[in-house]
C-alpha positions in Angstrom: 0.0 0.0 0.0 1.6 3.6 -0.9 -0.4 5.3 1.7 -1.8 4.1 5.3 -4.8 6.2 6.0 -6.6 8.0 9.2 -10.2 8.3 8.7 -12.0 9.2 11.8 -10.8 13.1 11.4 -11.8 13.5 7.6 -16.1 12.2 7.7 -18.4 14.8 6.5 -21.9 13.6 5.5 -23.5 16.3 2.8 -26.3 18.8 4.3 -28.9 20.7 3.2 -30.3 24.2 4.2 -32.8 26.8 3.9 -33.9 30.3 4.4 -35.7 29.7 7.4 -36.5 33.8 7.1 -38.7 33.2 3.9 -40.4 29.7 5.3 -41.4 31.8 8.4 -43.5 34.4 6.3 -47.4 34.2 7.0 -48.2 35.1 3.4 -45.7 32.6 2.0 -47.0 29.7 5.0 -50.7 30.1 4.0 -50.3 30.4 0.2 -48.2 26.8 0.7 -50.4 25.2 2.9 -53.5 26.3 0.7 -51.8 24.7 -2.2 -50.9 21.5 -0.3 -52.7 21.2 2.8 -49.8 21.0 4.9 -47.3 23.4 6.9 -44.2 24.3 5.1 -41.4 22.9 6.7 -37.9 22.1 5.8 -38.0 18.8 3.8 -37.9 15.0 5.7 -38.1 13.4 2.3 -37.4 13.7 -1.6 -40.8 14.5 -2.5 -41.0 17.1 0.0 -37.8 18.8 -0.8 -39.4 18.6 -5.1 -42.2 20.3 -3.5 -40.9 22.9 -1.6 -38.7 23.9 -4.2 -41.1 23.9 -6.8 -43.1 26.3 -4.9 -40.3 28.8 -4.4 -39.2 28.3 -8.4 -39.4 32.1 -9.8 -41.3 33.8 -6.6 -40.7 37.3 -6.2 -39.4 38.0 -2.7 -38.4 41.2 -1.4 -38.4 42.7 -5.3 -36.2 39.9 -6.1 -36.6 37.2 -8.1 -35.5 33.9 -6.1 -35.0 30.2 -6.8 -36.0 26.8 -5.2 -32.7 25.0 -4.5 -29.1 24.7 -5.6 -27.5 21.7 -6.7 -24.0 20.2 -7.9 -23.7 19.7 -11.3 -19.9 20.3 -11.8 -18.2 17.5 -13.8 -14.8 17.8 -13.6 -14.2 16.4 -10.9 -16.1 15.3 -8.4 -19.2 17.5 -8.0 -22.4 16.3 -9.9 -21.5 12.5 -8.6 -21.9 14.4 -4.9 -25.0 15.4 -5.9 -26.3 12.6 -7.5 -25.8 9.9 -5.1 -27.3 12.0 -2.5 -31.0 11.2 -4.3 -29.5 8.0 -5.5 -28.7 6.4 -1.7 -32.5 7.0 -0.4 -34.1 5.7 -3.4 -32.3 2.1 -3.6 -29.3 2.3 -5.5 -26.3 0.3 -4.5 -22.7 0.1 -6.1 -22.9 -3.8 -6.1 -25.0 -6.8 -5.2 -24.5 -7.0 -1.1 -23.7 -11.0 -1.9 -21.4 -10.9 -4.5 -18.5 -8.2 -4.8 -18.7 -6.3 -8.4 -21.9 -7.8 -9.3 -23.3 -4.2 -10.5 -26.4 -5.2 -12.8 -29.4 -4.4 -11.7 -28.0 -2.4 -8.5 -26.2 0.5 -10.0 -28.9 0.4 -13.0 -31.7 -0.9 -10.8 -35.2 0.8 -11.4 -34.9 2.3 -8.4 -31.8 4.0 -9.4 -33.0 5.0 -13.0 -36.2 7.0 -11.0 -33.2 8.4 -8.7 -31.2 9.6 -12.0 -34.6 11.1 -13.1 -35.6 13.1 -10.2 -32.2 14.2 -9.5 -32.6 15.8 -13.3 -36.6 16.7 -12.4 -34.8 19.1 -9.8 -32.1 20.6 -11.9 -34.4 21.4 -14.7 -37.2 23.0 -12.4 -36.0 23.9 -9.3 -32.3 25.7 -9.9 -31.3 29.4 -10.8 -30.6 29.2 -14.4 -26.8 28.8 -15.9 -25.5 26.5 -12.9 -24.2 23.9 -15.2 -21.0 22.9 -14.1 -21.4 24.5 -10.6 -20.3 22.6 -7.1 -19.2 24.1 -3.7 -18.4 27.6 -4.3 -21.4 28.7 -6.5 -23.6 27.2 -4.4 -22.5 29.5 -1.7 -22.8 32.1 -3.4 -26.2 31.6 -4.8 -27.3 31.0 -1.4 -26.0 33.9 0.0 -27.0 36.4 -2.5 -30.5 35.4 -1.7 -31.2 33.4 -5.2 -32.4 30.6 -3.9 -34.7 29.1 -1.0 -32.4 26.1 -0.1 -29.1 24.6 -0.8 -27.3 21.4 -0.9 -23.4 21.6 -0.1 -21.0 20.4 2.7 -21.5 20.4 6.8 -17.9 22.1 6.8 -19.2 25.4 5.5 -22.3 25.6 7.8 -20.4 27.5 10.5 -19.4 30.5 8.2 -22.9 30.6 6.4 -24.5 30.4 10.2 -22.1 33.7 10.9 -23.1 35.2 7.9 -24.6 38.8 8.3 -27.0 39.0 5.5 -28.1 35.4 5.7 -27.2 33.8 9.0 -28.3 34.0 12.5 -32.2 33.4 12.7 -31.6 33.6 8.5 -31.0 30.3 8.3 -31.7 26.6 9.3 -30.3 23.6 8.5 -31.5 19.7 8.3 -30.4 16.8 7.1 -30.7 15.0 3.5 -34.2 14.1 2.7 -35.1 10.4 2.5 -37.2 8.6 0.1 -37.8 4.5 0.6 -34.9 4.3 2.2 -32.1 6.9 4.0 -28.4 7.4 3.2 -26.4 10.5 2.2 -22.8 11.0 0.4 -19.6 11.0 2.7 -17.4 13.8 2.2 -14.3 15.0 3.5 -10.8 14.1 3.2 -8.7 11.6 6.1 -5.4 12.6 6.6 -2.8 10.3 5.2 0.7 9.1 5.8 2.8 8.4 2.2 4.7 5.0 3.4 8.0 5.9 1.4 8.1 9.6 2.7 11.2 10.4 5.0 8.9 11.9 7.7 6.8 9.2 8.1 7.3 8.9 11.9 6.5 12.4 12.2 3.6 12.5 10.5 2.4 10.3 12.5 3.0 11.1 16.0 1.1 14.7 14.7 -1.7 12.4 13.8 -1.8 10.4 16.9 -1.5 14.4 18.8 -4.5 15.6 16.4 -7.0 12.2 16.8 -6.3 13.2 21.0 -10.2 13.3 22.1 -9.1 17.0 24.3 -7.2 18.1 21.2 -10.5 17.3 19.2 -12.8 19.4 21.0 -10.2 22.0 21.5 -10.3 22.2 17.5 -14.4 21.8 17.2 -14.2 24.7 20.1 -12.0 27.3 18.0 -14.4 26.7 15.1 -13.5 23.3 13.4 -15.2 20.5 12.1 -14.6 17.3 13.5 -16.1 14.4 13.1 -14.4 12.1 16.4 -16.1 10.2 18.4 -15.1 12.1 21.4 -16.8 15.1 20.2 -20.1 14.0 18.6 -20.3 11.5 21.6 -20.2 14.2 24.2 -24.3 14.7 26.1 -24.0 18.4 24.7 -23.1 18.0 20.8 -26.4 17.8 19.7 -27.5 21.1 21.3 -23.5 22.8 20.6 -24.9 24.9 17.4 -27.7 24.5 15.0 -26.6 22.5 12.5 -25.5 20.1 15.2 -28.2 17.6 15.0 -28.2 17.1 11.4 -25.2 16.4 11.2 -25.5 13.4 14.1 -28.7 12.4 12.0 -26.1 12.4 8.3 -23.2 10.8 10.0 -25.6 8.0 10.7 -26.3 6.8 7.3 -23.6 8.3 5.3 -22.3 5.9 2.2 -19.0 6.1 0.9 -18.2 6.1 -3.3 -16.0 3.0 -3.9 -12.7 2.7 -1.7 -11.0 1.5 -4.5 -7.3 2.1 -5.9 -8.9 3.3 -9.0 -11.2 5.6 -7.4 -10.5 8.7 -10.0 -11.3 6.6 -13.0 -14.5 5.1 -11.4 -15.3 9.0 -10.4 -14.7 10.4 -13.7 -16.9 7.5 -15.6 -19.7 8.5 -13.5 -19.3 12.7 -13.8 -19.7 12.1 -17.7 -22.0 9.6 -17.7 -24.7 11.7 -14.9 -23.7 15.0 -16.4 -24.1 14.2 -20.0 -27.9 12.9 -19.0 -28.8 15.5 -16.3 -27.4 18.5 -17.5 -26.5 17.7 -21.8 -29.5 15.8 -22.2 -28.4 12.6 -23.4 -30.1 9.6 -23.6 -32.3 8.4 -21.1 -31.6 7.8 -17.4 -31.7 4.0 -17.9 -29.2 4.3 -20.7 -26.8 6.5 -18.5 -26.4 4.0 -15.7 -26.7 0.8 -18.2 -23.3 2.9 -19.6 -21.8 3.2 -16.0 -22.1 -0.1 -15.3 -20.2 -0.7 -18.9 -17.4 1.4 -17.8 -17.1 0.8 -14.2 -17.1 -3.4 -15.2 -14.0 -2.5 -17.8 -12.0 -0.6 -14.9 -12.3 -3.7 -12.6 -11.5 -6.2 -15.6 -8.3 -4.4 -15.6 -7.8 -4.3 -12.2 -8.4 -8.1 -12.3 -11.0 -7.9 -10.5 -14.0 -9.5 -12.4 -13.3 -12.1 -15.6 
């Protein structure tokens, strides 16, 4: 192995969150719930979160004209995937069959997953600020706080600086966690810290490791405005109560799913940005098509990795 790998300090699960000022608004609450008989409230599943954007599509607030949500559609690298598999997980896909390593078909293009791919592109075609199409982290940010759009998906690690915010923070904003569908599950995010096996400084590296994973260290760092995902912090009676984005990201980190832990990770990545992208956002083919191709190209990767016959 080239590198030995420390993951408890790099788990992020992906969030979501909302203009809690405009979902507070009587007008806004009573046209909503006159429309669909219930109280607008930040999403607990897909179809909720469809909804709720929907209705915020190309409303007028404060003289502005505002969006439903913002979603990741960058392709080159990692972004639209992100996005994707956060539908994808709730509605029943799966990277193989749970009984037999690399058996992909009918998981990965299940019809579970096709309705996934479709909804995912139902959302980005009538729920998203126009032009986003190659957009991840940053430009959602910045939709989201120049007040273009009701609710955002992006990372737990920014939550503390948009919660800070002036213009959109504070009692601005509120958070929860991915929506759910048939099932629950959201994408893991977030970097561990690694140790190269051949580099000079090895033993250095990771005595600093063993001083960072150090539970007091930990919460010294989540104290000072960090992010950490340890045990020893998310553990601790207080956690969930620390900050408002707190809970929801207990609730994420309990059914996050990882993207294959494979050595050929980037080439597995990169056959899923074009394949998603060039259905969701280039409108190509159909959504059964797209993962019927996926599971084409991701088959050829582990062929060469010897991994299938």
């Amino acid at each position: 192995m080239a590198e030995e790998h420390a993951e408890l300090l790099g788990a992020a699960g992906d969030g979501r969150l909302g203009r809690k000022d405009w979902f507070a608004r009587p007008e806004i609450q009573a046209e909503f719930k006159k429309k669909h008989n219930r109280d607008l409230a930040a999403p607990k599943t897909w179809a909720e979160f469809k909804q709720v954007s929907e209705f915020f599509q190309g409303r007028t607030i404060d003289g502005k004209k505002v969006y439903g949500a913002y979603l990741f559609t960058e392709r080159g690298s990692e972004g639209i995937t992100m996005g994707v598999t956060n539908v994808l997980y709730p509605m029943g896909f799966k990277y193989e069959n749970p009984k037999q390593p690399y058996a992909m078909e009918g998981f990965v293009n299940s019809a579970d997953a096709v309705r996934g791919l479709e909804f995912y592109k139902s959302l980005y075609k009538g729920s998203t600020p126009p032009g986003l199409t190659n957009a991840y982290m940053t430009e959602g940010l910045d939709a989201f706080k120049s007040g273009q759009v009701a609710m955002m998906m992006n990372w737990f690690a920014f939550f503390p600086g948009l919660y800070k915010d002036p213009n959109v923070g504070g009692d601005k904003i509120g958070f929860f966690a991915n929506p759910a569908d048939k099932a629950k599950g959201v994408q893991l995010g977030g970097q561990g810290i690694s140790v190269v096996a051949y580099s000079p400084n090895r033993n250095e590296a990771l005595q600093y490791i063993k001083w960072f994973a150090n539970p007091e260290v930990q919460k010294k760092w989540q104290a000072l405005g960090g992010f950490s995902a340890a045990k020893a912090v998310l553990n601790d009676p207080g956690y969930a109560k620390s900050s408002p984005f707190a809970q929801p990201f207990l609730d994420s980190m309990d059914m996050v799913i990882d993207f294959w832990a494979e050595p050929s990770y980037a080439q597995l990545l990169l056959a899923m940005q074009k394949r998603v992208h060039d259905y969701v956002v280039a409108d190509k083919g159909t959504a059964k098509e797209a993962l019927d191709g996926l599971v084409t190209d991701w088959r050829k990767v582990f062929k060469e990795d010897g991994k299938m016959k």
